[in-house]
N, C-alpha and C positions, 0 to 999 in steps of 0.2 A: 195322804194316800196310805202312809204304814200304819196308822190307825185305822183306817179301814179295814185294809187286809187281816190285821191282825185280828180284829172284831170278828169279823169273819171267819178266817181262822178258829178260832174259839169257838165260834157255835158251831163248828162242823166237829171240832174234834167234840163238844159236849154233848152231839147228837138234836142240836137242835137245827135240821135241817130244810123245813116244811116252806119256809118264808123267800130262801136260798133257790129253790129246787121253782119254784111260782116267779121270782126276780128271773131266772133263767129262762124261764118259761116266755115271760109277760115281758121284760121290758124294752124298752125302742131302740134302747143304744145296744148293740149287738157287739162292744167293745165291752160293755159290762158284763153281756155273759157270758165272754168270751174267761173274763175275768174270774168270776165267779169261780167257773169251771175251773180255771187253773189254780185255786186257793184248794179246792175239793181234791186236786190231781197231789199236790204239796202235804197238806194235813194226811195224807194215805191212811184212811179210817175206813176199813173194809166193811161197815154197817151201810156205806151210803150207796155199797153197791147194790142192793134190792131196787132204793129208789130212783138211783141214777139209770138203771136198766129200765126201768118202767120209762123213764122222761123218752129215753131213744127209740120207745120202742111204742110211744104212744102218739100223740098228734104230731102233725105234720112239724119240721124245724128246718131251719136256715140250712143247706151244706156245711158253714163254717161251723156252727156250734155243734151239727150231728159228728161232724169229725173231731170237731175237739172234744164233746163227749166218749165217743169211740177212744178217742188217746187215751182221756182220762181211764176209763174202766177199765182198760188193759194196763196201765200204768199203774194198778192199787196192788202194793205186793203185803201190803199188812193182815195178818188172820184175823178173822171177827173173833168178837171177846168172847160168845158164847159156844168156841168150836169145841 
């Protein structure tokens, strides 16, 4: 599991978040995105706010993971790199 997360981790902080953002999107176990979401909430990488705002704000999502997205994006106190 701390190699997961950590993998994880790392592509959020590298910005490669496209694959992340589709897992959350797409997959069955809703403990996974739950997960996801909170690796996104931890790395506070204020780039993934564009995308993260789109996810909530685009097709239909579970309560659980619309609110833990909602925690997440209010939860990002980091500046984007390019302010």
């Amino acid at each position: 599991v701390y190699e997961a997360f950590a993998l994880v981790y790392l592509m959020v902080k590298a910005g490669e978040t496209e694959k992340i953002f589709e897992a959350i999107a797409n997959h069955r176990d809703i403990k996974v995105r739950v997960s996801l979401l909170h690796i996104i909430k931890v790395a506070n990488v204020a780039e993934v706010i564009p995308p993260l705002s789109a996810f909530i704000a685009g097709e239909p999502i579970s309560s659980v993971v619309g609110d833990k997205a909602r925690e997440v994006l209010l939860g990002i106190t980091a500046m984007p790199v390019d302010a």
